[in-house]
Each structure stands twice: as structure tokens, then as C-alpha cells.
Backbone bond lengths (Angstrom), bond angles and torsions (degrees), N, CA, C in turn:
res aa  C-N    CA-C-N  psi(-1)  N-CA   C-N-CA  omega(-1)  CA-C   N-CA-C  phi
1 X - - - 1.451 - - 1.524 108.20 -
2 X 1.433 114.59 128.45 1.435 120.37 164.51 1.350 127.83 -76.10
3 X 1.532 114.96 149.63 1.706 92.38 157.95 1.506 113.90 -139.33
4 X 1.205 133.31 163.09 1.146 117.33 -150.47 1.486 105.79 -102.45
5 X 1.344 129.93 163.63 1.754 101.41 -156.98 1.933 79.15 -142.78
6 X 1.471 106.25 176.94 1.768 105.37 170.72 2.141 79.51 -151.28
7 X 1.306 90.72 153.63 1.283 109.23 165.19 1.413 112.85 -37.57
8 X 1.305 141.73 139.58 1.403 140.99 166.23 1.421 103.84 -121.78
9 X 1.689 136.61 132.24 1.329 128.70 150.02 1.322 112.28 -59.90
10 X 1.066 150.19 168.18 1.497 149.49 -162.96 1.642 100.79 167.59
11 X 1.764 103.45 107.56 1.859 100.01 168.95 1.471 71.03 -156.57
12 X 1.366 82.50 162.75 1.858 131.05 -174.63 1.579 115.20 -93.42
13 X 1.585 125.94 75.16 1.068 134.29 179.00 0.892 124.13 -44.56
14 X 1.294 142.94 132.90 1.564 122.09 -174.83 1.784 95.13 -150.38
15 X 1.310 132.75 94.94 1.517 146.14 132.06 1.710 80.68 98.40
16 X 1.777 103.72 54.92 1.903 103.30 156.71 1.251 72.80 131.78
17 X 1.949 95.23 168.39 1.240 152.33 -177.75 1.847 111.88 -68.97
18 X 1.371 95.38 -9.99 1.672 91.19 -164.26 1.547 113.89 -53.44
19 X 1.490 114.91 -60.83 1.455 110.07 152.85 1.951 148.08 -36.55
20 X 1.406 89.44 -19.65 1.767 109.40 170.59 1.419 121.64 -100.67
21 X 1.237 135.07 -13.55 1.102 130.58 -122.33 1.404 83.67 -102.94
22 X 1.651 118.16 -28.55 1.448 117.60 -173.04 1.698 118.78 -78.71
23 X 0.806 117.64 13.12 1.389 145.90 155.12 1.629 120.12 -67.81
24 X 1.031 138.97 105.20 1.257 122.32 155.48 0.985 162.73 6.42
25 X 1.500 102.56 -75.43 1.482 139.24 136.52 1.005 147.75 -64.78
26 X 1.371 98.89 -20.05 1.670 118.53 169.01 1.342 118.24 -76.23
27 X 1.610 93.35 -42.76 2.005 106.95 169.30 1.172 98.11 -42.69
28 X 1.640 104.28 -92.34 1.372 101.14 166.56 1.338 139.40 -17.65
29 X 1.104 115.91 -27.48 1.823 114.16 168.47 1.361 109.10 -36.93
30 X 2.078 74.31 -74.12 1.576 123.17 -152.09 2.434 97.43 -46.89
31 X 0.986 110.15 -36.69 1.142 135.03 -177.24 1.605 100.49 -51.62
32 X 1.233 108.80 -86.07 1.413 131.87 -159.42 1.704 92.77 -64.91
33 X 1.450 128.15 -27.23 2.002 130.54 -171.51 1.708 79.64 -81.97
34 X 0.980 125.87 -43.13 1.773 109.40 -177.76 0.764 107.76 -66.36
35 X 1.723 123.49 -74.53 1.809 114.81 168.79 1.401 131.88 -7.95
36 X 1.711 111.46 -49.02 1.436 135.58 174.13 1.490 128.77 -41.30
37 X 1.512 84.69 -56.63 1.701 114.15 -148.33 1.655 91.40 -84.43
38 X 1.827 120.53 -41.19 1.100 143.61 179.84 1.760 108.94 -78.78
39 X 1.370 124.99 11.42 0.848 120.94 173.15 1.870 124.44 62.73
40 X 0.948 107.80 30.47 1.410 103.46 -162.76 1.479 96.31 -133.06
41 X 1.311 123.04 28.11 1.776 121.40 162.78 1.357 82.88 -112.92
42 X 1.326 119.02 110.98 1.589 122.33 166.67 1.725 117.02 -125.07
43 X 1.454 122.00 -169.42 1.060 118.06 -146.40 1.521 81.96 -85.31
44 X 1.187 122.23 -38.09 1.355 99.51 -169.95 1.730 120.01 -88.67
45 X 1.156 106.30 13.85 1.531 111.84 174.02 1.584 107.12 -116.95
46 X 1.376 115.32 -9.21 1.201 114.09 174.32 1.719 138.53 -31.47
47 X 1.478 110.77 -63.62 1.434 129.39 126.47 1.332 128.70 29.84
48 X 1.439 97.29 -56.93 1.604 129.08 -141.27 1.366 92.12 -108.34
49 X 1.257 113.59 -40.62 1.555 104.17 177.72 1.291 125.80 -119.28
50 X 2.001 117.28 16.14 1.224 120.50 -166.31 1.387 97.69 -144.46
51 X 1.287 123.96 148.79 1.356 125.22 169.67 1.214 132.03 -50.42
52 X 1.206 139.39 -174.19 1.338 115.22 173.16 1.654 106.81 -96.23
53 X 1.396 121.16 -19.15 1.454 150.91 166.28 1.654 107.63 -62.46
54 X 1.563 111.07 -27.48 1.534 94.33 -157.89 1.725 122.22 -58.28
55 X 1.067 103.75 160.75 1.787 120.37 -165.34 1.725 120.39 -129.25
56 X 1.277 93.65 92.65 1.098 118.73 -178.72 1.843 116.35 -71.67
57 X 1.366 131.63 127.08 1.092 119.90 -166.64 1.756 105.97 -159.01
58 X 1.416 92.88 107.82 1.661 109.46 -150.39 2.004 92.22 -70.57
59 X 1.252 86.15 -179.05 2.165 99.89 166.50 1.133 123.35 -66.92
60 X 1.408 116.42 -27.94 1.796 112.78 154.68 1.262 128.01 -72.32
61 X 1.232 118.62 -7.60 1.469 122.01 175.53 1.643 131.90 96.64
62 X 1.598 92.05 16.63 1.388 126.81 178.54 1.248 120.00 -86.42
63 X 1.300 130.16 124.36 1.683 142.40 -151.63 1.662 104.73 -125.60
64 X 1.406 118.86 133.08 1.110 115.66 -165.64 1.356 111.98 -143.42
65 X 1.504 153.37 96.02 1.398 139.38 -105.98 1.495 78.57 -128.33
66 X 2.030 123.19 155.51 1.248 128.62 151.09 1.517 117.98 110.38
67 X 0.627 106.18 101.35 1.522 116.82 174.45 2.002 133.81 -1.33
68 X 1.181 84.18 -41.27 1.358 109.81 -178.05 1.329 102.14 -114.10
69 X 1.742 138.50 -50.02 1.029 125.56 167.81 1.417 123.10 -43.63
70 X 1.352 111.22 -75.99 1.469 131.36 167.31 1.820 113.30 -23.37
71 X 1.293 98.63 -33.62 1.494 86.71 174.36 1.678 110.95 -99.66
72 X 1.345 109.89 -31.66 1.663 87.18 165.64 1.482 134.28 -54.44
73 X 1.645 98.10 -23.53 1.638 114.26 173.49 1.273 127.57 -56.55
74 X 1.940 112.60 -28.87 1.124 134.44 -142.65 1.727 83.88 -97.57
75 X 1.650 91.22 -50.81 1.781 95.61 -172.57 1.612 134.64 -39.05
76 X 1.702 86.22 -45.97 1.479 120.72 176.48 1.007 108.94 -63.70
77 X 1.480 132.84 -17.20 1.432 123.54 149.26 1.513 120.27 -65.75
78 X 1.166 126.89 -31.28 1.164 103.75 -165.06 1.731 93.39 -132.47
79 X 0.975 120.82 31.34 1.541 132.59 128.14 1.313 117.96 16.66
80 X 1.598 102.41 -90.15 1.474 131.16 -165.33 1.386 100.24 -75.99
81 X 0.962 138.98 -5.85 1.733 135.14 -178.18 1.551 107.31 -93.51
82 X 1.403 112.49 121.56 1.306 122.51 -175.75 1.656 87.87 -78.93
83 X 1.436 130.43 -39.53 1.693 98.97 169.77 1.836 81.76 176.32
84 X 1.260 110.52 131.34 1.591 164.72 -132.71 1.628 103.49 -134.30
85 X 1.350 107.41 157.23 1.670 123.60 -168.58 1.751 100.85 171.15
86 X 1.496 101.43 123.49 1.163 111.91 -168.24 1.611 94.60 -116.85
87 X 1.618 129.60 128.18 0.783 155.48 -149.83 1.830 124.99 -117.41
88 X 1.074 137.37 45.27 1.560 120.95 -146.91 1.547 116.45 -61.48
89 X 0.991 138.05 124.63 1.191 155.91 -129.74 1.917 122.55 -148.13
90 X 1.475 97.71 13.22 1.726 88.23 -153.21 1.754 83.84 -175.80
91 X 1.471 99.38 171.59 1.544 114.91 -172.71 1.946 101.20 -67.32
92 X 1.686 87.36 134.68 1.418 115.57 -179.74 1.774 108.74 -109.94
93 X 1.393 128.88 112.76 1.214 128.85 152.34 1.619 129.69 -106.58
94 X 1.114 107.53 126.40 1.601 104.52 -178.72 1.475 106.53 -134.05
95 X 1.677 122.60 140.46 1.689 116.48 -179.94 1.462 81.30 -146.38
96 X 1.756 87.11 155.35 1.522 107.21 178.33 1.866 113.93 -59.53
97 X 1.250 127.68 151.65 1.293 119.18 169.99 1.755 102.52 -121.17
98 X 1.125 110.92 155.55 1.557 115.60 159.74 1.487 113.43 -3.32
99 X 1.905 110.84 -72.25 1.299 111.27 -179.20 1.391 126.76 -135.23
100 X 1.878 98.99 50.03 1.490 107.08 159.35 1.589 93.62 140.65
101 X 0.890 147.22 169.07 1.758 149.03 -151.34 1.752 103.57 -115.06
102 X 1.872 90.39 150.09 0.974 101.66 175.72 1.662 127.51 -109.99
103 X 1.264 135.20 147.99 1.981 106.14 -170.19 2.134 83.32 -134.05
104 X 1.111 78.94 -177.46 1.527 111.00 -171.97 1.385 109.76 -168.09
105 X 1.542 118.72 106.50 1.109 122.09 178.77 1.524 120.29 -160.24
106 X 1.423 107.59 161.98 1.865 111.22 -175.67 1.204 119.60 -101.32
107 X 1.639 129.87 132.39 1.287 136.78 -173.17 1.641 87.78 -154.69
108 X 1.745 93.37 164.65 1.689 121.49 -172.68 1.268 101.00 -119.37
109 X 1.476 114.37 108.07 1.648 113.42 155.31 1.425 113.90 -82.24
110 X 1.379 89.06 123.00 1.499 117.14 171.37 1.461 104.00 -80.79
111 X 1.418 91.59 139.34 2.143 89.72 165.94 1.644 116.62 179.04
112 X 1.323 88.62 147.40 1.593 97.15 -176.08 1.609 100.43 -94.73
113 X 1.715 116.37 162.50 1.280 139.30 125.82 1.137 124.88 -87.94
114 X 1.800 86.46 150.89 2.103 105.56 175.63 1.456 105.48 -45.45
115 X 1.366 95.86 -50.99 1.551 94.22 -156.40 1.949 116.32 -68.05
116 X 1.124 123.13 130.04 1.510 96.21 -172.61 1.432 116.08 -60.20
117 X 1.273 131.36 -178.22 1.273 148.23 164.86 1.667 122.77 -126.36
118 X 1.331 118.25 -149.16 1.582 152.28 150.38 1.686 102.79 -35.33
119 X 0.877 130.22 -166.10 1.466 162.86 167.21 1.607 73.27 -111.28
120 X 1.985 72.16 133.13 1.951 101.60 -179.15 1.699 92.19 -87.37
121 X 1.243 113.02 134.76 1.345 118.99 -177.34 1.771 106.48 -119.67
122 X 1.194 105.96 -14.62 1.790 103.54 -173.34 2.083 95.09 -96.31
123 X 1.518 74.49 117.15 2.611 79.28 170.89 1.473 102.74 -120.21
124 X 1.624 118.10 126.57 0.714 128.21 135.85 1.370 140.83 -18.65
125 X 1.871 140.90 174.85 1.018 145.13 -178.90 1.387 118.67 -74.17
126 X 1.662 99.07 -12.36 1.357 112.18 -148.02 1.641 90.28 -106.65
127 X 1.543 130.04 -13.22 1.329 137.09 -153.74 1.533 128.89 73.80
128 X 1.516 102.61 -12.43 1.817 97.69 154.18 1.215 137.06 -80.42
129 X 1.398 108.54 147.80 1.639 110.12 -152.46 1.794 95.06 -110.26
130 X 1.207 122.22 148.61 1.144 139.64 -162.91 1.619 109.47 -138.90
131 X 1.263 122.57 159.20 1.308 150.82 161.54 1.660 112.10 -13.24
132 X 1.778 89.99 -80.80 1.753 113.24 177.11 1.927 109.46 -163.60
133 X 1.193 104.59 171.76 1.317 107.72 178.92 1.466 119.04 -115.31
134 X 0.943 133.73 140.75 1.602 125.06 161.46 1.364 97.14 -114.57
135 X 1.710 93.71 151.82 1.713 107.44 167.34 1.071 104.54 -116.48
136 X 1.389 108.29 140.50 1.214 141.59 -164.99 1.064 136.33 -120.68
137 X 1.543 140.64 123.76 1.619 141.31 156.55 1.186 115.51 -99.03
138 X 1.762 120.15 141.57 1.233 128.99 -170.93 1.690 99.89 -132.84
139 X 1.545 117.44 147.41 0.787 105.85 147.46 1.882 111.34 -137.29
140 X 1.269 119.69 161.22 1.147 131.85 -167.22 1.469 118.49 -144.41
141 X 1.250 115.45 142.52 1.590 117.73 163.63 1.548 121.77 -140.44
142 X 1.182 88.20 131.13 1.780 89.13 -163.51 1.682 104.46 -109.57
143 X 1.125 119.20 152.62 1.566 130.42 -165.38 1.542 103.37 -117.83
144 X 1.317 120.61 131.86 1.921 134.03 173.90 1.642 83.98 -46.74
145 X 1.254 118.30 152.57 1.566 109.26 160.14 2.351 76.83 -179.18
146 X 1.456 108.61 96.89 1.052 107.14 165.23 1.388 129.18 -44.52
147 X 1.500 131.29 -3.45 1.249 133.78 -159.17 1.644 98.42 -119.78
148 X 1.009 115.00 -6.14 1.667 119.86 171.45 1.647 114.55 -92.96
149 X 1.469 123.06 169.00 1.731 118.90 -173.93 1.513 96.83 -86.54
150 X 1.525 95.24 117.68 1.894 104.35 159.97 2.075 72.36 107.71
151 X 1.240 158.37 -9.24 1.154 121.94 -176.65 1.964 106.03 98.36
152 X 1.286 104.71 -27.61 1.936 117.54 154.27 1.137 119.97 -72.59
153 X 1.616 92.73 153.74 1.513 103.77 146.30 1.715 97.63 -164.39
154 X 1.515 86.91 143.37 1.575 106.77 -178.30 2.009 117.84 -60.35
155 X 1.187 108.42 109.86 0.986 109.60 176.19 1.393 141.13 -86.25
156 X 1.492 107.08 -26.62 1.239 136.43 164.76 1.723 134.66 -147.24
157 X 1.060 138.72 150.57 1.442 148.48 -152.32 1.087 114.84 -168.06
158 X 1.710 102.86 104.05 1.815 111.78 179.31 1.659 91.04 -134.21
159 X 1.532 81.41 138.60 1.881 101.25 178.33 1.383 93.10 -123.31
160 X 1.831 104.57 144.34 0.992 138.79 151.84 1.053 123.03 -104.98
161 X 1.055 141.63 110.10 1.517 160.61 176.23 1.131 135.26 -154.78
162 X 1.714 138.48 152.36 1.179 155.58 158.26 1.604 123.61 -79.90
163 X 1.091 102.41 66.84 1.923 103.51 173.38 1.903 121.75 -38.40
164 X 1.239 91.72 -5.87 1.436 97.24 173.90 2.086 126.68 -33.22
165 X 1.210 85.85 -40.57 1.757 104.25 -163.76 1.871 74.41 -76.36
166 X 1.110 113.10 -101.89 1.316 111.82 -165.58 1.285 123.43 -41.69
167 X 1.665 132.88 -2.95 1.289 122.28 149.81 1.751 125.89 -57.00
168 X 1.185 77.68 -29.65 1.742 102.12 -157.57 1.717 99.35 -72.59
169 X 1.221 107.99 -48.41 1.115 124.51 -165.96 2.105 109.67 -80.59
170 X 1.673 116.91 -27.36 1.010 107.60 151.04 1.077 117.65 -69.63
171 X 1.812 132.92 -56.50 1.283 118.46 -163.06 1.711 122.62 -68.26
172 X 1.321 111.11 3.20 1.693 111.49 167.45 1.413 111.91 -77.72
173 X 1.930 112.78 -43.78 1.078 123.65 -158.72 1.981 99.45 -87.45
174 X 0.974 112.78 10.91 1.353 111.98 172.63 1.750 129.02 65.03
175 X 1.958 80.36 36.44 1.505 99.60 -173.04 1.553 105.22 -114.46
176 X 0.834 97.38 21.39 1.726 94.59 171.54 1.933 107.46 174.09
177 X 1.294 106.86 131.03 1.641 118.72 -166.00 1.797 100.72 -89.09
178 X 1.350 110.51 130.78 1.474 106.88 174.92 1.461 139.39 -64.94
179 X 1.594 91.01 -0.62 1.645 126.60 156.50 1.865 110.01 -59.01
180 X 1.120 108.92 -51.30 1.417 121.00 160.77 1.023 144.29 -45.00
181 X 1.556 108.08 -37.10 1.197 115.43 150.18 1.668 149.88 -79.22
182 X 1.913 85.37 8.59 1.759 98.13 -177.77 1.614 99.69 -97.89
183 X 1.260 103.66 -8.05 1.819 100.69 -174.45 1.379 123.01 -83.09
């Protein structure tokens, strides 16, 4: 039995983009995770970098369709973070599709809370130390659409992750009751 295969880029990220960046799309990733992390993909620029279709689909397994929806969905994840930095850290695959490439890859969001805590014990690549880390899998597919930055636009967004670290880390800091978590 055959199967039919297409070129895949495939490198091993390790604390940044330096290995992706020569990619297209990966630039482009690397671009739009700063935009992110820096707060500057917002509702009203959303648009600009997402389909009007795009599909947002959080770590519980919750799917949220539309441009503007999809990104309030996205927000509401990271809500509770007084301020966040997503890191890629782990094997990166991306192959061309019909109408624009698809990737699958691992990175660590870093992130603080308002509320203080502990001595930040989790550092980044960069040597800043933060709150806690989650590890993370993403996958994404982005569509040619000349009217988006770089000639993209994000079509889809599924996270894999364990909210564990940042549960843990609100319910010490007295940001969330363990009553809360039965609802």
C-alpha cells in the first residue's frame, strides 16, 4: 500500500523562531506570536489577520467560529494573565496545502498574574523569569489571502494544553475558589 506524501519543513525550535523564521509562514508566525503576546492582535484588527471563517478552539475542546468571535474566545483564554510570551520550544512541522500551509508545533507560555505570588521561578530563553510555564501544542492553518500582513491570514487555531500550572497558581494567589472549579 502507498501513501501519498508532500514535502514538510520540519526543525526543532529551541528558545525562538531562529530555526523557523525561514519559512514563510513561520516568519509570519513568528510575527503575528509577537503581535499576540504584545497585545496588539485586537478585536478591532482582528479581521486583518483572520478569516472571516476562522476557528478558534481552546484546551478544553471548545470551538468558536468568526473573526471577531474567535478572537474574543482566544482572549478569554488568557484573560487572567497580567502579561504572557509564547516561546517555541519543541518540534515544528509545516506543509503546503491547496490554499496556503498548515504547521503543528510545541511552545511554552510563559505568564504572569495581577495578583502577586512566590518568587517567579520559571525563565525564559530570554532570562526573564515569570509566574509559571505551560507546555504547549498548537496547531494552525493559514490561507494565501493577499489582503492579510505577509499575503496570510490565520484560518484556524487549536491549542493543546494543560492549564494545570496556572490553576494552581490562581487558587494560592486567591484568584479563583475551588468551588469554581466544580461548576
Amino acid at each position: 500500500m502507498s501513501f501519498s506524501t508532500k514535502p514538510t519543513f520540519v526543525v526543532w525550535n529551541v528558545g525562538g523562531f531562529e530555526q523557523s523564521r525561514s519559512h514563510p509562514a513561520m516568519a509570519w508566525m513568528e510575527n503575528y506570536t509577537k503581535m499576540w503576546d504584545d497585545r496588539k492582535v485586537s478585536e478591532e484588527n482582528a479581521a486583518e489577520w483572520n478569516t472571516t471563517d476562522y476557528v478558534f478552539t481552546d484546551g478544553k475542546g471548545v470551538s468558536t467560529k468568526g473573526a471577531v468571535e474567535a478572537h474574543r474566545a482566544a482572549t478569554a483564554v488568557y484573560a487572567p494573565f497580567s502579561e504572557y510570551h509564547h516561546e517555541p520550544d519543541g518540534p515544528l512541522s509545516c506543509w503546503e496545502t491547496e490554499n496556503g500551509y498548515f504547521m503543528m508545533g510545541q511552545a511554552t507560555l510563559f505568564a504572569d498574574l495581577p495578583v502577586p505570588g512566590e518568587t517567579k521561578s520559571k525563565v525564559d530563553v530570554e532570562g526573564r523569569k515569570w509566574d509559571f510555564a505551560i507546555p504547549a501544542m498548537f496547531q494552525f492553518e493559514y490561507v494565501k489571502d493577499a489582503s492579510g500582513p505577509g499575503g496570510l491570514k490565520m484560518k484556524s487555531n487549536t491549542n493543546f494544553s494543560d492549564p494545570t500550572p496556572a490553576v494552581v497558581e490562581m487558587l494560592k494567589r486567591g484568584m479563583l475558589k475551588p468551588v469554581q472549579l466544580m461548576g
